[in-house]
Biotite code that builds the C-alpha atoms (Angstrom):
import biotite.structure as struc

atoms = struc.array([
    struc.Atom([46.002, 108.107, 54.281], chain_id="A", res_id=1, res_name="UNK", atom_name="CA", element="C"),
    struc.Atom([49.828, 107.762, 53.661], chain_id="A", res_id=2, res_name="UNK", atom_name="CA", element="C"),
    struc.Atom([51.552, 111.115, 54.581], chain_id="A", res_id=3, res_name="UNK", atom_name="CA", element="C"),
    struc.Atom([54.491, 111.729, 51.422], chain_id="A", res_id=4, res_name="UNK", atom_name="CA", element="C"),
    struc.Atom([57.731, 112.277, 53.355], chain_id="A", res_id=5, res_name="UNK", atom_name="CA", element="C"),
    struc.Atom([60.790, 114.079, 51.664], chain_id="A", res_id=6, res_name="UNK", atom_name="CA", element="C"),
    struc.Atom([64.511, 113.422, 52.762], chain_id="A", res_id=7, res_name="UNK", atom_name="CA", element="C"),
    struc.Atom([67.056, 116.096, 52.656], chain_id="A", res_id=8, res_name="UNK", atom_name="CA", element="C"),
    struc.Atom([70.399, 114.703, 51.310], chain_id="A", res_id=9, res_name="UNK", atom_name="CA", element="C"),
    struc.Atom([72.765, 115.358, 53.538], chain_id="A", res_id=10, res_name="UNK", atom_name="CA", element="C"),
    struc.Atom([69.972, 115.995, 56.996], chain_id="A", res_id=11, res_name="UNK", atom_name="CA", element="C"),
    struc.Atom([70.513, 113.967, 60.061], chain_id="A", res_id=12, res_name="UNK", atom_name="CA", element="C"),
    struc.Atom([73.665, 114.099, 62.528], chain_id="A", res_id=13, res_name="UNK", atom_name="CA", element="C"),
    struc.Atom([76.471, 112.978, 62.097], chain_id="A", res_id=14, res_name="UNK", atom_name="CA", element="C"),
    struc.Atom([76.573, 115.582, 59.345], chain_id="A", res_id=15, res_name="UNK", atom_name="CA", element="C"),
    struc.Atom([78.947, 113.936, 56.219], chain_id="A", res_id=16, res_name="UNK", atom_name="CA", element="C"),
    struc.Atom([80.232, 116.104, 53.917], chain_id="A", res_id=17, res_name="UNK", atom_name="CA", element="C"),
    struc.Atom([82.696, 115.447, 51.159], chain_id="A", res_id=18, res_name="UNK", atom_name="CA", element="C"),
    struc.Atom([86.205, 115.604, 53.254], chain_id="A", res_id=19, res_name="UNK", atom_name="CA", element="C"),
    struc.Atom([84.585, 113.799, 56.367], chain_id="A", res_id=20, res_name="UNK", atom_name="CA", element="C"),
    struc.Atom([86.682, 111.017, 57.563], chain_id="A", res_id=21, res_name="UNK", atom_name="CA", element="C"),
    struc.Atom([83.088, 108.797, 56.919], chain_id="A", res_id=22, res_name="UNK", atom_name="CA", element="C"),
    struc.Atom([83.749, 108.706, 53.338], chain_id="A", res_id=23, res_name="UNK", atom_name="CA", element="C"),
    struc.Atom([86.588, 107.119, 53.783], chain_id="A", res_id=24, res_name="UNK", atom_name="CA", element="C"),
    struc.Atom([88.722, 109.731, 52.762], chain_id="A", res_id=25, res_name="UNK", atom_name="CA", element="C"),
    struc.Atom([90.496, 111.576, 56.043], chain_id="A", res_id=26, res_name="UNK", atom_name="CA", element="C"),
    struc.Atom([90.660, 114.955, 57.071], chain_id="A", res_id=27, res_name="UNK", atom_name="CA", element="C"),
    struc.Atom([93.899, 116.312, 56.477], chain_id="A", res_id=28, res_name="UNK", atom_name="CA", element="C"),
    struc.Atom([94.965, 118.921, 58.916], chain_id="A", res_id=29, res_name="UNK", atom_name="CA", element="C"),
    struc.Atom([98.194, 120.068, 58.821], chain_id="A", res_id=30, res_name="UNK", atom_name="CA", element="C"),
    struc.Atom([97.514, 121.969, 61.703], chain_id="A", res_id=31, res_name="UNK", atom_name="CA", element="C"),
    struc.Atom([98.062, 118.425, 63.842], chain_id="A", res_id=32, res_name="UNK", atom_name="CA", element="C"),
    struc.Atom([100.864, 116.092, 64.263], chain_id="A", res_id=33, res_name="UNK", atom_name="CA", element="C"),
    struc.Atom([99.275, 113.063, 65.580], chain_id="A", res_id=34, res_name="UNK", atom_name="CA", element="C"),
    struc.Atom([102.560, 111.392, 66.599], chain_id="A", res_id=35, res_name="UNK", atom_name="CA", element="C"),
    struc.Atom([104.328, 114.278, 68.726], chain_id="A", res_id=36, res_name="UNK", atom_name="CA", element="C"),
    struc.Atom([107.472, 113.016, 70.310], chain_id="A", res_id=37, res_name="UNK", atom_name="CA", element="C"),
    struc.Atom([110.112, 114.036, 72.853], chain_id="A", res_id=38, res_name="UNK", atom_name="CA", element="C"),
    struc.Atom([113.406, 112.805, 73.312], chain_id="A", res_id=39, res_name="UNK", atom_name="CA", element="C"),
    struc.Atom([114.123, 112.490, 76.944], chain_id="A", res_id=40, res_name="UNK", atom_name="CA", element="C"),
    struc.Atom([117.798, 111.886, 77.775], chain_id="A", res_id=41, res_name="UNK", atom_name="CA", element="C"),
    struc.Atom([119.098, 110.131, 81.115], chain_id="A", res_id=42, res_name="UNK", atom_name="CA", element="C"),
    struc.Atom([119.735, 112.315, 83.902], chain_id="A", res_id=43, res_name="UNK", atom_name="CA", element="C"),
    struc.Atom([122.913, 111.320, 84.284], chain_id="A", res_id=44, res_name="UNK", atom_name="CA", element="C"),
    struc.Atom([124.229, 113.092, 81.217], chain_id="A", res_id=45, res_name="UNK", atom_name="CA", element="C"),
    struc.Atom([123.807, 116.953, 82.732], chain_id="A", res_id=46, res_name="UNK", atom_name="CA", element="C"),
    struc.Atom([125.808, 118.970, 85.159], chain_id="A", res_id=47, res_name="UNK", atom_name="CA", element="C"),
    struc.Atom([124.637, 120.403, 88.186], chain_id="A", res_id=48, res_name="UNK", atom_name="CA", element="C"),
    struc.Atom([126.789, 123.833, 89.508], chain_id="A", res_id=49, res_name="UNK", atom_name="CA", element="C"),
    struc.Atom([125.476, 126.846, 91.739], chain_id="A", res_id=50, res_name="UNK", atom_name="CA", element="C"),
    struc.Atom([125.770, 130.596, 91.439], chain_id="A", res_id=51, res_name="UNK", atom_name="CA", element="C"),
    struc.Atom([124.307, 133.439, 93.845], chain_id="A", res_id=52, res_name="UNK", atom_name="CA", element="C"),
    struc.Atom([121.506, 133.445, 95.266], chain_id="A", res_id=53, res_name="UNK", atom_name="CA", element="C"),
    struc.Atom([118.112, 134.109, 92.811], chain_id="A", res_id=54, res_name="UNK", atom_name="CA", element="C"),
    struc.Atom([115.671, 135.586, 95.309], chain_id="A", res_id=55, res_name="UNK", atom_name="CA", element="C"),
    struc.Atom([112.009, 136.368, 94.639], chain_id="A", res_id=56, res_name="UNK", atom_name="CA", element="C"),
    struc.Atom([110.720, 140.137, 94.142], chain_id="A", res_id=57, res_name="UNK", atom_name="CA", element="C"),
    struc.Atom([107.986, 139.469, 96.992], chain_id="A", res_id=58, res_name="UNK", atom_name="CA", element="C"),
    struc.Atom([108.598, 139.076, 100.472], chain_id="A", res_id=59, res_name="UNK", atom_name="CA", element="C"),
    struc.Atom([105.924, 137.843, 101.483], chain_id="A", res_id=60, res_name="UNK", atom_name="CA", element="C"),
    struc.Atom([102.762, 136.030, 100.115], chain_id="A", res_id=61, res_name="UNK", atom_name="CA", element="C"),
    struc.Atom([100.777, 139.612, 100.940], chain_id="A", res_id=62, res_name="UNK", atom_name="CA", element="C"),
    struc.Atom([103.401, 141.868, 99.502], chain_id="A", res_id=63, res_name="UNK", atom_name="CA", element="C"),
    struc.Atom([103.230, 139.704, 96.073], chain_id="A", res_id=64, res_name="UNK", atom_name="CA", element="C"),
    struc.Atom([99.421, 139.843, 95.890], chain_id="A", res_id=65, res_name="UNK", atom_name="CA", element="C"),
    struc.Atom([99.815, 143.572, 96.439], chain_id="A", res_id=66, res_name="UNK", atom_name="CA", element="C"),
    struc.Atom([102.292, 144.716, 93.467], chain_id="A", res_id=67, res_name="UNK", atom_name="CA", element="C"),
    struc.Atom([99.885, 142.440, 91.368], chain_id="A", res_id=68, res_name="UNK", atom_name="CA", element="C"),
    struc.Atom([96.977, 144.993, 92.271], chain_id="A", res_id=69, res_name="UNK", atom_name="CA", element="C"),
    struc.Atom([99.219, 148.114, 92.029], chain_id="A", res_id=70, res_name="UNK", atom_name="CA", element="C"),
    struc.Atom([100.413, 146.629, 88.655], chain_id="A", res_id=71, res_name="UNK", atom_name="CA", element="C"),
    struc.Atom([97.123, 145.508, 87.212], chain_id="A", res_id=72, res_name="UNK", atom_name="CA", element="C"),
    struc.Atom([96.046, 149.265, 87.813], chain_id="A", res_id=73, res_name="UNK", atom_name="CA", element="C"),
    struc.Atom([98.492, 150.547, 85.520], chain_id="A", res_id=74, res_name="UNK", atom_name="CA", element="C"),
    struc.Atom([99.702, 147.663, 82.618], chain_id="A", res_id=75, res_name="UNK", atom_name="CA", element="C"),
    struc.Atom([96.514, 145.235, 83.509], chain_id="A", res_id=76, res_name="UNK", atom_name="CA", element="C"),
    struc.Atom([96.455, 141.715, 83.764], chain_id="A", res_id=77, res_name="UNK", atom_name="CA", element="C"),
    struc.Atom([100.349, 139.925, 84.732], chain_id="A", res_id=78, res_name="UNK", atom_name="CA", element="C"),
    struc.Atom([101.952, 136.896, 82.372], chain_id="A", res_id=79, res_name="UNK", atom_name="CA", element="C"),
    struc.Atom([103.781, 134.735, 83.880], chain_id="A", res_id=80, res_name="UNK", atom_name="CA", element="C"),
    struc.Atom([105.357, 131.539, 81.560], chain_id="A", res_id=81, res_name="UNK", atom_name="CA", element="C"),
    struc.Atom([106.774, 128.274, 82.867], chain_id="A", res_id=82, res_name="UNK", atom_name="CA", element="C"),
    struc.Atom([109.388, 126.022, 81.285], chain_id="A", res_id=83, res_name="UNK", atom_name="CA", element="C"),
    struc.Atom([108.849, 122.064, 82.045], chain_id="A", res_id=84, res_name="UNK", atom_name="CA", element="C"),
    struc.Atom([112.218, 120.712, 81.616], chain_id="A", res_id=85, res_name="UNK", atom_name="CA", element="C"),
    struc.Atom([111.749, 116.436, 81.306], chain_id="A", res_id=86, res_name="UNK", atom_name="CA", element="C"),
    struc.Atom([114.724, 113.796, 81.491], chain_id="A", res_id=87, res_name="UNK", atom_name="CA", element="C"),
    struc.Atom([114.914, 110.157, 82.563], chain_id="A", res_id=88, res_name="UNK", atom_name="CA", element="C"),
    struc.Atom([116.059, 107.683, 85.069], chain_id="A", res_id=89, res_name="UNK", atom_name="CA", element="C"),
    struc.Atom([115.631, 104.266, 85.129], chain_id="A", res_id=90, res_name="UNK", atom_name="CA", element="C"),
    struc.Atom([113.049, 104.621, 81.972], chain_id="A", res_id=91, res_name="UNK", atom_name="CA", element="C"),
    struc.Atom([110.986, 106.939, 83.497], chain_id="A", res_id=92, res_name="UNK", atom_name="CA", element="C"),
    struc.Atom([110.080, 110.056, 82.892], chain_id="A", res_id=93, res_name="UNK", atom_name="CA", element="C"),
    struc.Atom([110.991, 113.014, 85.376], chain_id="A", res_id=94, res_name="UNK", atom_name="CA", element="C"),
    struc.Atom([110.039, 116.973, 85.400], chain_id="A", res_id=95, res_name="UNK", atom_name="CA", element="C"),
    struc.Atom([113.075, 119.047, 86.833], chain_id="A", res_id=96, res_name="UNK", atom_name="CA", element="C"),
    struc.Atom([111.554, 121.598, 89.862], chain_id="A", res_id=97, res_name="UNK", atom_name="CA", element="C"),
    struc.Atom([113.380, 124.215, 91.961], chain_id="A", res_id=98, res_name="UNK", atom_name="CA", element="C"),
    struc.Atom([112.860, 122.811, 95.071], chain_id="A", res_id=99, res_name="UNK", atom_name="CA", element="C"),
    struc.Atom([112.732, 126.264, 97.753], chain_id="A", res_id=100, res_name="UNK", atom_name="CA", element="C"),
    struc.Atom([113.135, 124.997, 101.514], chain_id="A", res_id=101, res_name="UNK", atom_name="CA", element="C"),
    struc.Atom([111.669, 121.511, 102.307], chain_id="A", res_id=102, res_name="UNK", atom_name="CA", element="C"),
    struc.Atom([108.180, 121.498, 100.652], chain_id="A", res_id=103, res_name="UNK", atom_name="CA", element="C"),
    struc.Atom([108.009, 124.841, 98.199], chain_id="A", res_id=104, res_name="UNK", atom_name="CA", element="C"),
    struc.Atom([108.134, 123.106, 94.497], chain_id="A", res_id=105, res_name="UNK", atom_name="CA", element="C"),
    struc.Atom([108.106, 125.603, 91.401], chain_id="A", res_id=106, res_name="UNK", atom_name="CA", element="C"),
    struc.Atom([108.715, 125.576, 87.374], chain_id="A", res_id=107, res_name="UNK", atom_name="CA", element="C"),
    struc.Atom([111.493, 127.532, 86.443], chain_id="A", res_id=108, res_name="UNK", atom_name="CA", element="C"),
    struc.Atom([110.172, 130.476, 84.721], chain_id="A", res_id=109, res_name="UNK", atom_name="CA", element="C"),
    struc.Atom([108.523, 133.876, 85.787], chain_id="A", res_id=110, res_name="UNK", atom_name="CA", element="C"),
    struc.Atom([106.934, 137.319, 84.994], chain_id="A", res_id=111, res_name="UNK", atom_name="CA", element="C"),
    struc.Atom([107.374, 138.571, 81.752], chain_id="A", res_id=112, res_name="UNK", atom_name="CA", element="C"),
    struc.Atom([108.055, 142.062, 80.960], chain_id="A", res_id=113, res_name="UNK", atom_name="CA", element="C"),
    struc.Atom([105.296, 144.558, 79.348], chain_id="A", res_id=114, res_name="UNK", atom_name="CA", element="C"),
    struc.Atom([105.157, 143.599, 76.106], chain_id="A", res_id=115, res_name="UNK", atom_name="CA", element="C"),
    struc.Atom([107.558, 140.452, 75.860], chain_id="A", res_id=116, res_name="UNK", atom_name="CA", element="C"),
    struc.Atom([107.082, 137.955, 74.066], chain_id="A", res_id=117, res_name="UNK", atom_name="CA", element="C"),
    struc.Atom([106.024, 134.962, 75.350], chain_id="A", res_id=118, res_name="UNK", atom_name="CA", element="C"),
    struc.Atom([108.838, 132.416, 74.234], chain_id="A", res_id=119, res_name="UNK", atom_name="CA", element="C"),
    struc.Atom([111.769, 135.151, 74.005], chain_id="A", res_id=120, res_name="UNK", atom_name="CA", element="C"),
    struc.Atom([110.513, 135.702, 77.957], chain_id="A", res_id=121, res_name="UNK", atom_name="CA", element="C"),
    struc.Atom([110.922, 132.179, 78.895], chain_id="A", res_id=122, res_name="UNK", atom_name="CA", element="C"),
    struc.Atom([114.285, 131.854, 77.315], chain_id="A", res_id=123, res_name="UNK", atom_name="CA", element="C"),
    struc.Atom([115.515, 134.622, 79.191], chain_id="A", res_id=124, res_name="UNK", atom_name="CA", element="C"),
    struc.Atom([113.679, 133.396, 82.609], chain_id="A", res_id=125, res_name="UNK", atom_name="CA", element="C"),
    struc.Atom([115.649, 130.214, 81.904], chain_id="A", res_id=126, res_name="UNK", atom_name="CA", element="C"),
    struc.Atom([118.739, 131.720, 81.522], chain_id="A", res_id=127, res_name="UNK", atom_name="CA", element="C"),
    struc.Atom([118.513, 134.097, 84.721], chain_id="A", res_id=128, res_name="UNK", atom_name="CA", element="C"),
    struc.Atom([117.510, 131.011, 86.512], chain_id="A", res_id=129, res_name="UNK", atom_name="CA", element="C"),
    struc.Atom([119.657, 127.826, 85.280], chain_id="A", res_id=130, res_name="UNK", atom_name="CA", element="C"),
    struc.Atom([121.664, 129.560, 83.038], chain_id="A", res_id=131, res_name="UNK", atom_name="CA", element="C"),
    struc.Atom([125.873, 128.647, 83.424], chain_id="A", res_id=132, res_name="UNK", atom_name="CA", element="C"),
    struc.Atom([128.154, 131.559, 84.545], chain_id="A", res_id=133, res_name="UNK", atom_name="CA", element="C"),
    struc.Atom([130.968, 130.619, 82.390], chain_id="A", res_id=134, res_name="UNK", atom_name="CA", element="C"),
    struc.Atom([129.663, 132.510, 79.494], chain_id="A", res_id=135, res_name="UNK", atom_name="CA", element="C"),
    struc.Atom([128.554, 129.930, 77.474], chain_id="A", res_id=136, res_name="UNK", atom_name="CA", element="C"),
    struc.Atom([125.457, 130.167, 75.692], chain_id="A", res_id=137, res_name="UNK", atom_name="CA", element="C"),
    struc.Atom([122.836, 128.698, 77.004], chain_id="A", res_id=138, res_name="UNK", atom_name="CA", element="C"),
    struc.Atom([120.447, 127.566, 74.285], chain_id="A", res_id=139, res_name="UNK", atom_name="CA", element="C"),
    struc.Atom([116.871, 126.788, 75.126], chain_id="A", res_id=140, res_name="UNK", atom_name="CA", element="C"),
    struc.Atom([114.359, 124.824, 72.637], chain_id="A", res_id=141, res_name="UNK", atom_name="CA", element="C"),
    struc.Atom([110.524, 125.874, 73.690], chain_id="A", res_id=142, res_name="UNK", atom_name="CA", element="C"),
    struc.Atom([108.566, 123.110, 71.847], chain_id="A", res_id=143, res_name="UNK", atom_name="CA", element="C"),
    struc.Atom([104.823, 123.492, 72.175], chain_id="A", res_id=144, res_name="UNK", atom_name="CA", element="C"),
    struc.Atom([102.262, 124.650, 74.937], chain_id="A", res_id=145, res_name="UNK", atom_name="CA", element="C"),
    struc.Atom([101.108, 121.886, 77.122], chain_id="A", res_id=146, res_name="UNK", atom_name="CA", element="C"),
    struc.Atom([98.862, 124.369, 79.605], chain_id="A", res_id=147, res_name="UNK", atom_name="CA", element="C"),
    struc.Atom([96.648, 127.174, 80.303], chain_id="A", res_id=148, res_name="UNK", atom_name="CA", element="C"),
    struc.Atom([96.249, 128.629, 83.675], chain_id="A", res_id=149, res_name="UNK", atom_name="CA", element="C"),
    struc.Atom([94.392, 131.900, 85.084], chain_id="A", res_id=150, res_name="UNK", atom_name="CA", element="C"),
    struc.Atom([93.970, 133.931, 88.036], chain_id="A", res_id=151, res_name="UNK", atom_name="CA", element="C"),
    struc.Atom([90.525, 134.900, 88.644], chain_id="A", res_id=152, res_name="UNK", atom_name="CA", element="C"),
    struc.Atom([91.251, 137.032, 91.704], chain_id="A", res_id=153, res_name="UNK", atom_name="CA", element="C"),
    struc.Atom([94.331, 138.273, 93.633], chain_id="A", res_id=154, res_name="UNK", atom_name="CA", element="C"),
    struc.Atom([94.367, 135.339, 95.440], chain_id="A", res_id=155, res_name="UNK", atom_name="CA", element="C"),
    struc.Atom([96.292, 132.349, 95.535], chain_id="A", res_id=156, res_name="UNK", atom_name="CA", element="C"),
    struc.Atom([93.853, 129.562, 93.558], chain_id="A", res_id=157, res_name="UNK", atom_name="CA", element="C"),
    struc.Atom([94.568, 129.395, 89.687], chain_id="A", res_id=158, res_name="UNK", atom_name="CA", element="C"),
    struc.Atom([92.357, 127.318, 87.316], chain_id="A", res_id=159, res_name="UNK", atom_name="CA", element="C"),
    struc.Atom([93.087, 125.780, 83.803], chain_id="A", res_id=160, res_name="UNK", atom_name="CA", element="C"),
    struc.Atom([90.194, 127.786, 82.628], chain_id="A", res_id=161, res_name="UNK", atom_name="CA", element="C"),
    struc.Atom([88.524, 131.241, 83.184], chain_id="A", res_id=162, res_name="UNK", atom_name="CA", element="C"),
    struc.Atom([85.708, 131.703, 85.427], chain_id="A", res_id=163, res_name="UNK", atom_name="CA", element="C"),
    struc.Atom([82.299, 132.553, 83.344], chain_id="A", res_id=164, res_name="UNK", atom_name="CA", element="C"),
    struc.Atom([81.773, 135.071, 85.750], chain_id="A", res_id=165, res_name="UNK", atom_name="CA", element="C"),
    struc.Atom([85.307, 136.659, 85.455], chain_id="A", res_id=166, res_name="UNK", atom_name="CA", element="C"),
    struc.Atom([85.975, 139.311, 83.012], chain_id="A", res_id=167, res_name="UNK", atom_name="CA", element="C"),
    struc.Atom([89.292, 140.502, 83.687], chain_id="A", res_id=168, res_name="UNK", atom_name="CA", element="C"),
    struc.Atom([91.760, 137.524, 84.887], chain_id="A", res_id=169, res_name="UNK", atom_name="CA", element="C"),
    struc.Atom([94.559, 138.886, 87.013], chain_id="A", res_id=170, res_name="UNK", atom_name="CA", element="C"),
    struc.Atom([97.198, 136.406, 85.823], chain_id="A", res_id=171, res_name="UNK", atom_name="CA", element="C"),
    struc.Atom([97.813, 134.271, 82.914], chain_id="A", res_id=172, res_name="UNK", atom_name="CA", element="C"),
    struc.Atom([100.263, 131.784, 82.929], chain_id="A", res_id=173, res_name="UNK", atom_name="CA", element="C"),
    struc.Atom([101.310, 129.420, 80.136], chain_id="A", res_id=174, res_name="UNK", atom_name="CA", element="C"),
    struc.Atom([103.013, 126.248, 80.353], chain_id="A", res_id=175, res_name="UNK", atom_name="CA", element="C"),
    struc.Atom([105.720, 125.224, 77.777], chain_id="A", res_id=176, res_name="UNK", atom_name="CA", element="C"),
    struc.Atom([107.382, 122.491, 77.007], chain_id="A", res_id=177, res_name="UNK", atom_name="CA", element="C"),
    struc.Atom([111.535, 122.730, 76.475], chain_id="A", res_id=178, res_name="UNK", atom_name="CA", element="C"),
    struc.Atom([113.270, 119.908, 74.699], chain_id="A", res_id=179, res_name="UNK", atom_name="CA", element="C"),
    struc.Atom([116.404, 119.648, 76.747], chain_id="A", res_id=180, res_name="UNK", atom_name="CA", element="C"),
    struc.Atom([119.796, 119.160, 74.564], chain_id="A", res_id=181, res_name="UNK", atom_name="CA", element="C"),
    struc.Atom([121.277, 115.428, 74.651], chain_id="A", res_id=182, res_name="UNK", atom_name="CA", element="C"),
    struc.Atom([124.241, 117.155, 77.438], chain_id="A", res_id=183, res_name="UNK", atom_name="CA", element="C"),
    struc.Atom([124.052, 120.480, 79.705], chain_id="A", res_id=184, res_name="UNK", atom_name="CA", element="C"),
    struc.Atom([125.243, 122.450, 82.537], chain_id="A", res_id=185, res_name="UNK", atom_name="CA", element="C"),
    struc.Atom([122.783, 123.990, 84.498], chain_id="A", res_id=186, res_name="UNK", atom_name="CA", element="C"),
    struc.Atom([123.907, 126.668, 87.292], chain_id="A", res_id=187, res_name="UNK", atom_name="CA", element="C"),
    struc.Atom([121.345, 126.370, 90.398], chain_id="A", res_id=188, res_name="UNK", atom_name="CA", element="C"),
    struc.Atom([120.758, 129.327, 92.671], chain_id="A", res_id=189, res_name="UNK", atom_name="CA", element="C"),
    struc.Atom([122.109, 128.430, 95.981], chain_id="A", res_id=190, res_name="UNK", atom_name="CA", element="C"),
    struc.Atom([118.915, 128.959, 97.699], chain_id="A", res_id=191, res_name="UNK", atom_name="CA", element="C"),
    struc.Atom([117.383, 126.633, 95.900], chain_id="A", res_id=192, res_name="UNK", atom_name="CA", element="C"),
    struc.Atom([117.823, 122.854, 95.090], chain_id="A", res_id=193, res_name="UNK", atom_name="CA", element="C"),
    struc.Atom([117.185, 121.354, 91.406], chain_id="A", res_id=194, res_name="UNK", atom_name="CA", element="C"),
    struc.Atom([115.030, 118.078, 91.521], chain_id="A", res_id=195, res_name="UNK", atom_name="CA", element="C"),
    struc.Atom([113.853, 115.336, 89.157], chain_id="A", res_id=196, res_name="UNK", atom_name="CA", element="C"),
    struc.Atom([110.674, 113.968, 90.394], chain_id="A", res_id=197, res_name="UNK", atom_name="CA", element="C"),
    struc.Atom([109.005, 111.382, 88.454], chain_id="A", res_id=198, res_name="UNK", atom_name="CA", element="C"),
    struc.Atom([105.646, 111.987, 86.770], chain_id="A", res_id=199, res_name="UNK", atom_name="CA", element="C"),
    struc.Atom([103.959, 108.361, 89.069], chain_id="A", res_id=200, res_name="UNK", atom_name="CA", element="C"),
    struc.Atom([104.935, 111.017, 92.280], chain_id="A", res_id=201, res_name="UNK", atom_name="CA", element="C"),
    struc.Atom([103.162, 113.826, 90.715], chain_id="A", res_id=202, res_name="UNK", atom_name="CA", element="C"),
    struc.Atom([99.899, 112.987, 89.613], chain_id="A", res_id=203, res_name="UNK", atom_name="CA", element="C"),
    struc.Atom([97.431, 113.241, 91.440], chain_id="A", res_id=204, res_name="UNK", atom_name="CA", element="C"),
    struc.Atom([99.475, 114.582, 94.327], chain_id="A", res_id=205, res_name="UNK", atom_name="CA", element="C"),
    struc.Atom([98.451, 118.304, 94.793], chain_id="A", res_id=206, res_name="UNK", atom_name="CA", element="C"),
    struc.Atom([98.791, 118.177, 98.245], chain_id="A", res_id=207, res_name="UNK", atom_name="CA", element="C"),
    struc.Atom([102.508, 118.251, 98.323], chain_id="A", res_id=208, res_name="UNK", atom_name="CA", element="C"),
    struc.Atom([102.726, 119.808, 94.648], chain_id="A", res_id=209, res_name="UNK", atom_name="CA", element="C"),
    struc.Atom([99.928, 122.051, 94.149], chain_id="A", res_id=210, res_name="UNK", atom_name="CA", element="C"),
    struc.Atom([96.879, 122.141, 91.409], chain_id="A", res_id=211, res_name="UNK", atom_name="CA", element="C"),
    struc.Atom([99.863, 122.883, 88.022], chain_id="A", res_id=212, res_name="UNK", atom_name="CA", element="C"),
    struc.Atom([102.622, 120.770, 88.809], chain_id="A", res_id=213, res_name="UNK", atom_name="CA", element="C"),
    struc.Atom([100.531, 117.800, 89.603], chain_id="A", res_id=214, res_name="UNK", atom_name="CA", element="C"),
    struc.Atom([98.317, 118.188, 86.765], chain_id="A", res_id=215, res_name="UNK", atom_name="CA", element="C"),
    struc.Atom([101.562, 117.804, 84.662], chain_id="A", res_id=216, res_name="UNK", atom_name="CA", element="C"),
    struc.Atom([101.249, 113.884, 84.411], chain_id="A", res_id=217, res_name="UNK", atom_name="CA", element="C"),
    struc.Atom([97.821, 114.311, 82.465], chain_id="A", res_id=218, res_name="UNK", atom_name="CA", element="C"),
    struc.Atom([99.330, 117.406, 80.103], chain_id="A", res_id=219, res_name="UNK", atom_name="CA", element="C"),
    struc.Atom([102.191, 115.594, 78.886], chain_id="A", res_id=220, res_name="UNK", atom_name="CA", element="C"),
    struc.Atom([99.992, 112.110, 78.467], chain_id="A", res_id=221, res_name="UNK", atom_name="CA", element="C"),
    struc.Atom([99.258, 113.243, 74.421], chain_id="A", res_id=222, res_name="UNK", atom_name="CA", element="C"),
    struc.Atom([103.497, 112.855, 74.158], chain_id="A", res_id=223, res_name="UNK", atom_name="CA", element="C"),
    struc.Atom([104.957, 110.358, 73.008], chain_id="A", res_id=224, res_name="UNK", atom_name="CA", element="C"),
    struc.Atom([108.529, 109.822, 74.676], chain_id="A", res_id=225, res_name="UNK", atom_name="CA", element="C"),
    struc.Atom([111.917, 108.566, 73.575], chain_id="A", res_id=226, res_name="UNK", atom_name="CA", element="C"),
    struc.Atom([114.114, 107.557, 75.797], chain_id="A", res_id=227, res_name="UNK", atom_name="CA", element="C"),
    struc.Atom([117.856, 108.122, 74.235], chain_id="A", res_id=228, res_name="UNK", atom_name="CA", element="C"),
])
């Protein structure tokens, strides 16, 4: 005996609906620029100076990891942002790093204040750290996130998610990308040196950059560059 069978219009996966790309017809999202590009200019065209001395609040790996506990107690978890700052040489791309003794690499960038926003922050980070002393302006264009990182515990490891089992990060730090004008002066801290290292030395390197900055190769991939 033949069994009648009924088909729902519309059952099955993929699911089709009336805007779905299937049709023929794609989704618009305004939401998403397909084609996101950055100009990258050579490095040739900035300017390199020094001021004082820009030393860290910590003394110590121990002491830092401390005031994070004393300060989670009272304002809760820390945000940090990072600017990544990209020019070119030789038609390839390179991320700018503060270079502390002869293997310490960081982002310029830092804690924010209670409250601060998150862009405002970084523009003033970037200022107290590259800024010039000549009191020109310094003006800083934060483009778009490229990265998500969090601090389970108040320990050093940091992960581009959060833990399932972790509640209450202790740090989160955000990742933004800063189109560079086509000329600048940047003022380095004396204690530290300002490097271009090219994106083919970073990835996959986290030995000599750690987990973020050698992760930065695969975040920037969905970029399309220009090279002015």
């Amino acid at each position: 005996m033949a069994m009648a069978t009924t088909q729902v219009k519309g059952s099955g996966w993929p699911r089709r609906s009336s805007n779905s790309s299937f049709e023929g017809k794609p989704v618009q999202n305004q939401s998403v620029t397909i084609l996101r590009t950055v100009n990258l200019y050579p490095l040739t065209n900035y300017t390199f100076g020094t001021k004082e001395p820009l030393f860290e609040k910590d003394p110590s790996v121990p002491a830092r990891f401390q005031r994070m506990r004393d300060e989670f107690d009272k304002i809760g978890m820390r945000r940090s942002v990072e600017g990544v700052l990209l020019v070119h040489e030789h038609g390839l791309p390179h991320v700018l790093l503060l270079q502390l003794g002869t293997t310490f690499f960081k982002l310029p960038g830092g804690e924010l204040n209670a409250g601060e926003d998150e862009v405002e922050g970084l523009k003033r980070l970037l200022t107290e750290t590259l800024g010039r002393q000549d009191g020109v302006k310094q003006e800083w264009v934060i483009e778009d996130t490229i990265g998500n990182w969090w601090r389970p515990n108040f320990e050093p490891p940091q992960y581009p998610y959060v833990p399932p089992h972790i509640t209450k990060p202790k740090e989160h730090k955000r990742l933004f990308l800063v189109q560079l004008q086509e000329k600048a002066l940047f003022a380095v801290p004396k204690n530290y040196k300002l490097v271009a290292a090219p994106l083919f030395e970073l990835y996959d390197n986290s030995q000599g950059y750690g987990p973020i900055i050698s992760s930065l190769p695969q975040s920037l991939c969905r970029f399309n560059f220009i090279y002015m």
